[in-house]
Each structure stands twice: as C-alpha cells, then as structure tokens.
Biopython code that builds the backbone (N, CA, C, O; Angstrom):
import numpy as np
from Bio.PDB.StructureBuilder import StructureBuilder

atoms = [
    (1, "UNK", "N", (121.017, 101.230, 205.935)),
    (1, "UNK", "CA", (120.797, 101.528, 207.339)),
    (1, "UNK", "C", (119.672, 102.545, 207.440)),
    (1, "UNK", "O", (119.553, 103.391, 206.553)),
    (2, "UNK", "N", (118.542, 102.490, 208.847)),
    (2, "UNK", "CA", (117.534, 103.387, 208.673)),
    (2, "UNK", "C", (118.238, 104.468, 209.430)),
    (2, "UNK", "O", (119.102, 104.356, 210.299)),
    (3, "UNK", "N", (117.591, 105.729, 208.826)),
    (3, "UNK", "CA", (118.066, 106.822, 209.270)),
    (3, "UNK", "C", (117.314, 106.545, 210.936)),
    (3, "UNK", "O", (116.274, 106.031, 211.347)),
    (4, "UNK", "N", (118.489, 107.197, 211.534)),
    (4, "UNK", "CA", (118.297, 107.416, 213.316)),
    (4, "UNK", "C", (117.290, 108.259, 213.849)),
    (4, "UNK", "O", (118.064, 109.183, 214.101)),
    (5, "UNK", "N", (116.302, 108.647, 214.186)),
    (5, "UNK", "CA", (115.723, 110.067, 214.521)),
    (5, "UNK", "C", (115.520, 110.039, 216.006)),
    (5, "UNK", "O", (114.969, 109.088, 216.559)),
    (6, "UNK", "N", (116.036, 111.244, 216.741)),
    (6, "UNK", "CA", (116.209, 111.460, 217.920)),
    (6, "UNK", "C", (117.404, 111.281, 218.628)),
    (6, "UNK", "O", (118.191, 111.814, 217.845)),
    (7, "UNK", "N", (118.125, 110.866, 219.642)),
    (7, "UNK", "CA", (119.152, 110.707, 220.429)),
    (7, "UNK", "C", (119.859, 109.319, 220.018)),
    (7, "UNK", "O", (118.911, 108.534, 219.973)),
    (8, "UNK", "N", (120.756, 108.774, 219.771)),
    (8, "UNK", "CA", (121.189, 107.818, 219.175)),
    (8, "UNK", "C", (121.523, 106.843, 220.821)),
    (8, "UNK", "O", (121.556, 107.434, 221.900)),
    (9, "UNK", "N", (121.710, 105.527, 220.712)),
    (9, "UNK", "CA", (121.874, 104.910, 221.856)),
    (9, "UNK", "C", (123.140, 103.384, 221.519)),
    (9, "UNK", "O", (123.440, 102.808, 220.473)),
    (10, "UNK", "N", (123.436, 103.255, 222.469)),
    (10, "UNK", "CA", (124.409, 102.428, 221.718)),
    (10, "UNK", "C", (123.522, 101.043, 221.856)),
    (10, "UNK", "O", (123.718, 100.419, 220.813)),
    (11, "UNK", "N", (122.835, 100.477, 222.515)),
    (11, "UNK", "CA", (122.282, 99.374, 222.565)),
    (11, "UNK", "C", (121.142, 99.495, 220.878)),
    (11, "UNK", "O", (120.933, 98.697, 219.964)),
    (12, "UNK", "N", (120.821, 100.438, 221.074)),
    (12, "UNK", "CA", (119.806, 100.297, 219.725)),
    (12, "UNK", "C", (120.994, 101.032, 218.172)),
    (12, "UNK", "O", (121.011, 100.568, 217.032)),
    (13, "UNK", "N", (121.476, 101.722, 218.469)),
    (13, "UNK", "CA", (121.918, 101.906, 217.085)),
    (13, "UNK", "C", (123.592, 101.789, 216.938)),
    (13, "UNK", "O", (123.928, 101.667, 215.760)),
    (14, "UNK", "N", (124.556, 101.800, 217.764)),
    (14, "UNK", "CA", (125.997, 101.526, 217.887)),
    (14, "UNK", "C", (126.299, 100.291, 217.285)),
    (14, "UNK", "O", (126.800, 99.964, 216.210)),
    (15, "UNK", "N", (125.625, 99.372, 218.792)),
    (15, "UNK", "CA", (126.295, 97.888, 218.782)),
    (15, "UNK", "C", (126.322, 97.462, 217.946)),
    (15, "UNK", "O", (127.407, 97.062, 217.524)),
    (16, "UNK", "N", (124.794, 97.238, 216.979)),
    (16, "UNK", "CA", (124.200, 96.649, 215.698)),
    (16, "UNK", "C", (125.438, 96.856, 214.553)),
    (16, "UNK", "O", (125.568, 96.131, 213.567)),
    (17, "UNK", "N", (126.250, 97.912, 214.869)),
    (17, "UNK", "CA", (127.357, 98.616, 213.818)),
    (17, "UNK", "C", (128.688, 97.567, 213.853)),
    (17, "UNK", "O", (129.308, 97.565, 212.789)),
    (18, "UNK", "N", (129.090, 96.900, 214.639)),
    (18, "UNK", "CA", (130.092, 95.988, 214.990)),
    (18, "UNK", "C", (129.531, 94.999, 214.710)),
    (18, "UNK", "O", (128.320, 94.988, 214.932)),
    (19, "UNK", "N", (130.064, 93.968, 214.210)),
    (19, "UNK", "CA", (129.984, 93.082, 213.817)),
    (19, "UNK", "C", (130.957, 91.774, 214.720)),
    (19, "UNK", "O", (131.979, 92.092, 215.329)),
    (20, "UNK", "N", (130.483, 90.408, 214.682)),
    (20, "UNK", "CA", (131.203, 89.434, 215.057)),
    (20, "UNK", "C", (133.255, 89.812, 214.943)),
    (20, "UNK", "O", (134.189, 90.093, 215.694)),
    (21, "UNK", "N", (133.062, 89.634, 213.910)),
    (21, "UNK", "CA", (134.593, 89.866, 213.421)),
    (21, "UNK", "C", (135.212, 90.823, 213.849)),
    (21, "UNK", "O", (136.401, 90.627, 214.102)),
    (22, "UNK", "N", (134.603, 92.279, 214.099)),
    (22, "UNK", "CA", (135.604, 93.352, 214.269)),
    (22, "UNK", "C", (135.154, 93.148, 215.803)),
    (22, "UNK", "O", (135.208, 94.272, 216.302)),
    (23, "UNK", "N", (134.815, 92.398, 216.587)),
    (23, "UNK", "CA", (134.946, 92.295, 218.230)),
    (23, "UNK", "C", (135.467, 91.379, 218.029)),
    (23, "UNK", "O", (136.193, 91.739, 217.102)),
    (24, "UNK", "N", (135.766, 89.975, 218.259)),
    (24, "UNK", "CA", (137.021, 89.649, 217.740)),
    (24, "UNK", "C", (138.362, 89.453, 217.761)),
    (24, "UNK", "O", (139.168, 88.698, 218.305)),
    (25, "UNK", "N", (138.347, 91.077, 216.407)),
    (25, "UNK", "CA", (139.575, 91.010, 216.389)),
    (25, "UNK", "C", (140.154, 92.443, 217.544)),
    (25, "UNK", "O", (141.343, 92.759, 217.513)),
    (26, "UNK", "N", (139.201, 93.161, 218.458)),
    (26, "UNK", "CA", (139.456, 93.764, 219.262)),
    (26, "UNK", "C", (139.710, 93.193, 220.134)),
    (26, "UNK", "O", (140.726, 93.591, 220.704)),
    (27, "UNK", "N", (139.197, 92.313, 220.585)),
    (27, "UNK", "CA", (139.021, 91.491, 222.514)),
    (27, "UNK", "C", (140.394, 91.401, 223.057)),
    (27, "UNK", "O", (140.676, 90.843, 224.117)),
    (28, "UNK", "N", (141.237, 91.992, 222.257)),
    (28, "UNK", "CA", (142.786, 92.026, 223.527)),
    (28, "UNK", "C", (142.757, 93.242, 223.885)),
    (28, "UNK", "O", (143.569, 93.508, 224.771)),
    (29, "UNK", "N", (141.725, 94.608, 223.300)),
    (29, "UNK", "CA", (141.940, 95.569, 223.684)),
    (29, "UNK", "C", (140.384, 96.144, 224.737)),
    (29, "UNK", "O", (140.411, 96.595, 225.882)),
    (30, "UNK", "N", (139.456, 95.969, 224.058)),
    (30, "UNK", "CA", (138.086, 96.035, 224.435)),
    (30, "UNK", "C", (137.253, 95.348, 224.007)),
    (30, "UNK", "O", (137.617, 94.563, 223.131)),
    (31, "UNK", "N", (135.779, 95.331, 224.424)),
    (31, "UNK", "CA", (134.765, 94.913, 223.852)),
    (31, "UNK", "C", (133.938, 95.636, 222.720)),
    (31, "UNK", "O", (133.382, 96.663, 223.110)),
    (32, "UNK", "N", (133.778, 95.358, 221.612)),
    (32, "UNK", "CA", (132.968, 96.305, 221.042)),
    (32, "UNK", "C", (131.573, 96.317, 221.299)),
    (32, "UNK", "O", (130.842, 97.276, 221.048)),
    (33, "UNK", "N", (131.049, 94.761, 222.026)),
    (33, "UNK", "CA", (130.020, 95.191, 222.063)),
    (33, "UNK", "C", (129.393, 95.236, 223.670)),
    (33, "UNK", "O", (128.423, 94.767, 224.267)),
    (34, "UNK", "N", (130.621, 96.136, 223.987)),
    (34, "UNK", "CA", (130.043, 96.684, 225.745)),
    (34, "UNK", "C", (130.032, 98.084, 226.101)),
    (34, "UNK", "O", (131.150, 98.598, 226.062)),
    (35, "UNK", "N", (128.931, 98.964, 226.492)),
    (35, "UNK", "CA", (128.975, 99.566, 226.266)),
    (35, "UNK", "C", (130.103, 100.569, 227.399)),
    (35, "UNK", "O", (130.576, 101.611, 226.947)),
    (36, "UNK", "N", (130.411, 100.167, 228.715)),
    (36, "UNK", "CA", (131.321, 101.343, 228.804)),
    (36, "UNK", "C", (132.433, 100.753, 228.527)),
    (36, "UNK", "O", (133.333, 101.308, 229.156)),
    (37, "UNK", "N", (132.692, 100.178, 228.101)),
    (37, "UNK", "CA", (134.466, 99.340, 226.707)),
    (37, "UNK", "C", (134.307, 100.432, 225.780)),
    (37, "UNK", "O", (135.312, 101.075, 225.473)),
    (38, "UNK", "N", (132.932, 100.800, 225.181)),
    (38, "UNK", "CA", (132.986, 101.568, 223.654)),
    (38, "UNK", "C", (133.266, 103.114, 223.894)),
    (38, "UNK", "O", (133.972, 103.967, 223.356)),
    (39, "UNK", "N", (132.216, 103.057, 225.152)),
    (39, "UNK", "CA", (131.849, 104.701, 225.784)),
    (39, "UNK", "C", (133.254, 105.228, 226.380)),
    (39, "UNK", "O", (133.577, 106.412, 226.280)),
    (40, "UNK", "N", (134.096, 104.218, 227.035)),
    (40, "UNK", "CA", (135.462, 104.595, 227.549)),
    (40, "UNK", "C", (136.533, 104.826, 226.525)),
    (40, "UNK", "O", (137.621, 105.334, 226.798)),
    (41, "UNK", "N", (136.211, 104.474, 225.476)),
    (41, "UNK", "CA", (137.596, 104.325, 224.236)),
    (41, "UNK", "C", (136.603, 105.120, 222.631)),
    (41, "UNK", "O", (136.894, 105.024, 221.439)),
    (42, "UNK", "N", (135.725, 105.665, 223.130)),
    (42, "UNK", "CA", (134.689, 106.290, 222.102)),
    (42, "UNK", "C", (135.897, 107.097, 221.089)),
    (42, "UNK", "O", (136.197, 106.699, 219.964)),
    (43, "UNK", "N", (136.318, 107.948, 221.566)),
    (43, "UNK", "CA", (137.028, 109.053, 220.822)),
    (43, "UNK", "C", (137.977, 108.003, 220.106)),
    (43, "UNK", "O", (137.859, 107.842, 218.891)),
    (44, "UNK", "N", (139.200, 107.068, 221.052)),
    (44, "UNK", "CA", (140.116, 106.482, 220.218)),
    (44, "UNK", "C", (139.490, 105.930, 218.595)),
    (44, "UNK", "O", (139.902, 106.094, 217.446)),
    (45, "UNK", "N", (138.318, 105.225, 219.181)),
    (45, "UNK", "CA", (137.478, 104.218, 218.307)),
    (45, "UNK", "C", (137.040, 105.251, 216.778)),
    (45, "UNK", "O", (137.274, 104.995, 215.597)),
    (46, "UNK", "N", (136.349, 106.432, 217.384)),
    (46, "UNK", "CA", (135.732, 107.414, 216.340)),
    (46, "UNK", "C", (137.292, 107.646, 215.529)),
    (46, "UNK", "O", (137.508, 107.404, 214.342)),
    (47, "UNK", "N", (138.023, 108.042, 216.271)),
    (47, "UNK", "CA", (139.365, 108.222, 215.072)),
    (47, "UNK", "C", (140.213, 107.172, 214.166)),
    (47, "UNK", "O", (141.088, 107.521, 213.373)),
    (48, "UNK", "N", (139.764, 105.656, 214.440)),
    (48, "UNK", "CA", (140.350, 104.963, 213.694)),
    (48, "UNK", "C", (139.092, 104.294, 212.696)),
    (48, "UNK", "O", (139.372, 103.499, 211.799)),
    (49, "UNK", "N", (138.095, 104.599, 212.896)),
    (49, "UNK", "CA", (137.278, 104.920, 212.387)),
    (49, "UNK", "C", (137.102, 106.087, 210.998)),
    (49, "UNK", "O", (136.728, 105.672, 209.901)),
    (50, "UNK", "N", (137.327, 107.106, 211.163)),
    (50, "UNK", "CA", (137.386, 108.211, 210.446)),
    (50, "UNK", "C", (138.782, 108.049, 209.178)),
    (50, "UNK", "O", (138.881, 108.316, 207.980)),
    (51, "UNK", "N", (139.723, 107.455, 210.255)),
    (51, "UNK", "CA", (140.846, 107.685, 209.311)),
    (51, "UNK", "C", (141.198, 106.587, 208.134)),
    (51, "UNK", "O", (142.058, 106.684, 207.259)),
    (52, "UNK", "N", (139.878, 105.062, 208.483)),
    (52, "UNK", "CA", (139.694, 104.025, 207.958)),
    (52, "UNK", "C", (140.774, 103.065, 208.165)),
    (52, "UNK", "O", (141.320, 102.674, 207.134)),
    (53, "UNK", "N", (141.153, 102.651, 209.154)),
    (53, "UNK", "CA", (142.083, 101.652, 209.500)),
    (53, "UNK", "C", (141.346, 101.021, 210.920)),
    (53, "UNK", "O", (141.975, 100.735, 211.938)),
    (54, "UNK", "N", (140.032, 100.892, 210.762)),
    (54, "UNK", "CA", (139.201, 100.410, 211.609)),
    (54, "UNK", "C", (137.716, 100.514, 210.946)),
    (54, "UNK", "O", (137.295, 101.611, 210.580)),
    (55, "UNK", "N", (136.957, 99.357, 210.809)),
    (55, "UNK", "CA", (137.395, 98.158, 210.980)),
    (55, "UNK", "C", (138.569, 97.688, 210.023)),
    (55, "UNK", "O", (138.515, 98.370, 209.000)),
    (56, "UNK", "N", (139.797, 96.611, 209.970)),
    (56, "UNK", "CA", (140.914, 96.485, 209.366)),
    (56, "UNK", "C", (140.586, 96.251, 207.806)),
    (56, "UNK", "O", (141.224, 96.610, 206.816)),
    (57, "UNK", "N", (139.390, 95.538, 207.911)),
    (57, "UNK", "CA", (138.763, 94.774, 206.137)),
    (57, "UNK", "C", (138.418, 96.016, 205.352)),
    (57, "UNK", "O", (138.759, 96.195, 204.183)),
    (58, "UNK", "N", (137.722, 96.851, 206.075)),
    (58, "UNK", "CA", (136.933, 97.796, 204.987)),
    (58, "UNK", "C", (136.336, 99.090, 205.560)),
    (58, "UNK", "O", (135.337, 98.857, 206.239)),
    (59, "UNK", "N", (136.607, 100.156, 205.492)),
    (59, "UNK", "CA", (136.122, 101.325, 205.809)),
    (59, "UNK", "C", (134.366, 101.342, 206.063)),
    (59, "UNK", "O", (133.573, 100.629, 205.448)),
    (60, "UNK", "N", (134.034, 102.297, 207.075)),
    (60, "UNK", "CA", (132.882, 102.082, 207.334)),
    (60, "UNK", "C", (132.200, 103.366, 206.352)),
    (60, "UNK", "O", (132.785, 104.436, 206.181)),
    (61, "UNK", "N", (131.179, 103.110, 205.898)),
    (61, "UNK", "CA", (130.516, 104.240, 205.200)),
    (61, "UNK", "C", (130.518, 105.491, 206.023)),
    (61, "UNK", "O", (130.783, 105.726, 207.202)),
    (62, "UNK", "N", (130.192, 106.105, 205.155)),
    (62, "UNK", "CA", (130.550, 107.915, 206.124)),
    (62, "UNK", "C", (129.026, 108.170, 206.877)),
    (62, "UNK", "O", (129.064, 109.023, 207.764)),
    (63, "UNK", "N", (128.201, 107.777, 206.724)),
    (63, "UNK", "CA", (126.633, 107.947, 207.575)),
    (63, "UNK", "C", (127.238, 106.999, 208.790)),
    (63, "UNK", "O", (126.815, 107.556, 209.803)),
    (64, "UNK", "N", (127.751, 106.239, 209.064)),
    (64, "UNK", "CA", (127.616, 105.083, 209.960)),
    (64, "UNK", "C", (128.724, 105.959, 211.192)),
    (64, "UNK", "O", (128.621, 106.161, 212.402)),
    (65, "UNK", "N", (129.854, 106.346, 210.069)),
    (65, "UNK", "CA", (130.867, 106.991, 211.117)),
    (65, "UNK", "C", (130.178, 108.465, 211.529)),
    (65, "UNK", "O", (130.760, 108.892, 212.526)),
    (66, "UNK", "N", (129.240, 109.274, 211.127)),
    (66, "UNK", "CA", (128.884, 110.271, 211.559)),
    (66, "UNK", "C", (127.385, 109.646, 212.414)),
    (66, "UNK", "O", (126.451, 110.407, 212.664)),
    (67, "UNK", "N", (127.365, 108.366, 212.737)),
    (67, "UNK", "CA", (126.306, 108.178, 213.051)),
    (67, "UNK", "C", (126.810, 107.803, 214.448)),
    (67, "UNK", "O", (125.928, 108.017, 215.280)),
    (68, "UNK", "N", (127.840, 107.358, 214.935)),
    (68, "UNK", "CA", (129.215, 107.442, 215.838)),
    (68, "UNK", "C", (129.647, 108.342, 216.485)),
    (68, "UNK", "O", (130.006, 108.422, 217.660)),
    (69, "UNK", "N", (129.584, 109.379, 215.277)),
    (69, "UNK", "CA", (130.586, 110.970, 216.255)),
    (69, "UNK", "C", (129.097, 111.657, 216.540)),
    (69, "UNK", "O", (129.439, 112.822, 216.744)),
    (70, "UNK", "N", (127.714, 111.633, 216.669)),
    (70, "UNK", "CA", (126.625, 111.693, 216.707)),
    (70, "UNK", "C", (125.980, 111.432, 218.096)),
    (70, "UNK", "O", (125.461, 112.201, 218.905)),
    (71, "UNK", "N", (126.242, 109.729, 218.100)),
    (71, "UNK", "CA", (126.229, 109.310, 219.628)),
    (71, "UNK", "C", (127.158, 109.813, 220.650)),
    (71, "UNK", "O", (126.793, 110.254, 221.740)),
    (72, "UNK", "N", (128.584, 109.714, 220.182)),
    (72, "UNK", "CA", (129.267, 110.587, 221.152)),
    (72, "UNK", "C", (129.315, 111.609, 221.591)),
    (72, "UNK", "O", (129.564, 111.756, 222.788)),
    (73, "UNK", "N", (129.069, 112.754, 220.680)),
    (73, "UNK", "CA", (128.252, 114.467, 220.822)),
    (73, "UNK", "C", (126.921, 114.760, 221.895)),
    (73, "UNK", "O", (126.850, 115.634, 222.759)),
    (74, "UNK", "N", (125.855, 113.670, 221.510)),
    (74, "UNK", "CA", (124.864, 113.210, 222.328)),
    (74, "UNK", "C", (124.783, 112.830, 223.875)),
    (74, "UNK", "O", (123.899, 112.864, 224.731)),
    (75, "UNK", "N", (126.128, 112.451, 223.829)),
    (75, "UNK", "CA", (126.503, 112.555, 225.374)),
    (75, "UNK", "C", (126.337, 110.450, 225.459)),
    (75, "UNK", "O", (125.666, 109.869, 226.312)),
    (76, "UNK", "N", (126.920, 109.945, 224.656)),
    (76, "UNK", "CA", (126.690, 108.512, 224.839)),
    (76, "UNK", "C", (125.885, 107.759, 225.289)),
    (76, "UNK", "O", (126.228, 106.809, 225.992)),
    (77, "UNK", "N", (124.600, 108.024, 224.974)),
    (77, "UNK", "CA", (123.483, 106.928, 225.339)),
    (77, "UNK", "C", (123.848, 105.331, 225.423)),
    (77, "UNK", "O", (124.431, 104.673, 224.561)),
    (78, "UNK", "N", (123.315, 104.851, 226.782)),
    (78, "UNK", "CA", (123.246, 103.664, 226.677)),
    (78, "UNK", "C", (122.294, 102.892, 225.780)),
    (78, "UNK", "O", (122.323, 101.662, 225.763)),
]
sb = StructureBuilder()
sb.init_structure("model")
sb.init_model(0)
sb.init_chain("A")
sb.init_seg("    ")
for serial, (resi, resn, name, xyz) in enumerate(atoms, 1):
    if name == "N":
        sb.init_residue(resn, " ", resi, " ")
    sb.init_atom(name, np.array(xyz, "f"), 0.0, 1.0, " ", f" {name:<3s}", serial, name[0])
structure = sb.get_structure()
C-alpha cells in the first residue's frame, strides 16, 4: 500500500481497503463501501478491526488499521 500523505479520504484511501467479500458479508448491517454507512459506524468498525475479528478471514495489517483510526482522527473525509 502507498503511504497516504496529507488528510486521508474515504473515497480515495478507505473504500479501496474493503474489499468485495467483506461488503458482502456486512450488507445486513451496513455498507462498506458508503461513505456515511462507514463514517456512521467508524468507531464500531475501527474496533473490530483492531481487535482482528474483522475482516472475519484475516486480520488487516497494522498500517491499514492505523490508516483507519487516521481518517477518523482527521475528522472523516469524504
């Protein structure tokens, strides 16, 4: 993944992070790839995230999840 420089946005650097599969297997709860679905459930998302029981297959690398709690700090760019 290229490093981010400047304000992170979810259309340019979030969405790209979800994949087919893990929206999916969300769509009874949200969209992953909408952004006030992500921006409204940000925190839930960042913590199942962190604690690696999201996505269900495989933990996300630790740049990707601080690249997450990053955008959210940022004040959630669209």
């Amino acid at each position: 993944m290229a490093h981010v420089t400047g304000t992170p946005s979810f259309a340019q650097d979030i969405k790209p992070l979800f994949r087919e599969e893990d929206r999916n297997a969300m769509d009874y709860i949200f969209d992953l790839w909408d952004y006030n679905d992500v921006s409204t459930h940000a925190e839930n998302i960042f913590e199942r995230l962190d604690d690696g029981s999201m996505p269900c297959d495989e933990s996300w690398p630790a740049e990707q999840i601080q690249l997450f709690r990053s955008w959210i700090d940022a004040g959630k760019q669209a």
